[in-house]
Structures are given as structure tokens and as C-alpha cells.
N, C-alpha and C positions, 0 to 999 in steps of 0.2 A: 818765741819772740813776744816778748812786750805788747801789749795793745799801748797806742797814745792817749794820755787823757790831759786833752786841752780847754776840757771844761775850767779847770781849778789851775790860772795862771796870777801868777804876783803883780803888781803893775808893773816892780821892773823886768821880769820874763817878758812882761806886755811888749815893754820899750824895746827890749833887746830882739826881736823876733821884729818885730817893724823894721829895725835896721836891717837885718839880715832880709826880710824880704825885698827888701829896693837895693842891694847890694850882691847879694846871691852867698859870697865868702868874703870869712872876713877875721882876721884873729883877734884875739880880746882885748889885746892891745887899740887894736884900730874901731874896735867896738865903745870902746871905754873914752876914746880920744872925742866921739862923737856925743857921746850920755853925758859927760863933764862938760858941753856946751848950757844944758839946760835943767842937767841935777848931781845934785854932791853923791857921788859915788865914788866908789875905790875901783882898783883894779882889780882884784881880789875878788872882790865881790862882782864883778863881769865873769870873772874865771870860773865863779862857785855857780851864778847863775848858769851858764852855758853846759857845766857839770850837769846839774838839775835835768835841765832841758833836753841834755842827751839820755841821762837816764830815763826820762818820759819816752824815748823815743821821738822827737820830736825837733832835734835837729841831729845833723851826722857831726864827728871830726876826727880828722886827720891828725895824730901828733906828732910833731916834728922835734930831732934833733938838731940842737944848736952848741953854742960851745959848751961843753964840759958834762954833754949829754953824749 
């Protein structure tokens, strides 16, 4: 297993781990819907961050099938 290293976060890793901590779960969709309140972000790049972040170790996820999955 992985060690976590939270020393060396992006600000947006920053951002998106603040939402996730006041919210507990949350998909990237609904992540991004809240980051596009107060900065130009894609969605994509919520997806790529939260990638990141799980590679760190440093948050979990679930993936889900949906259509054509």
C-alpha cells in the first residue's frame, strides 16, 4: 500500500478535498457543479484531479455502471 503524501497538493486538490470533507461523498459531477460556482474548471479536470488524489491514497472511489457501461 501506498503511503499518502499530502504535503505536495495543487490548489485545486486543495479545493476539491474541502468539498469532499464538508460533504463526506460525492461524484465529480456534483463536485465540479460546486468548483464552477467560484472557478473556471471543467469537468474533466475534477475527474483527472480525484484520479490523482486516489492515486495518493488520499481519497477512496467507488465506480459505477451506468448506461452503456
Amino acid at each position: 500500500m501506498k503511503k499518502a503524501n499530502i504535503d505536495v497538493l495543487s490548489p485545486l486538490e486543495e479545493d476539491v478535498l474541502k468539498i469532499l470533507w464538508k460533504i463526506k461523498t460525492a461524484r465529480s459531477r456534483d463536485i465540479y457543479k460546486i468548483l464552477k460556482k467560484t472557478r473556471k474548471v471543467a469537468l474533466c479536470s475534477v475527474a483527472v484531479i480525484l484520479d490523482r488524489l486516489h492515486e495518493k491514497n488520499i481519497v477512496e472511489r467507488e465506480i459505477e455502471k451506468c448506461r452503456g457501461g
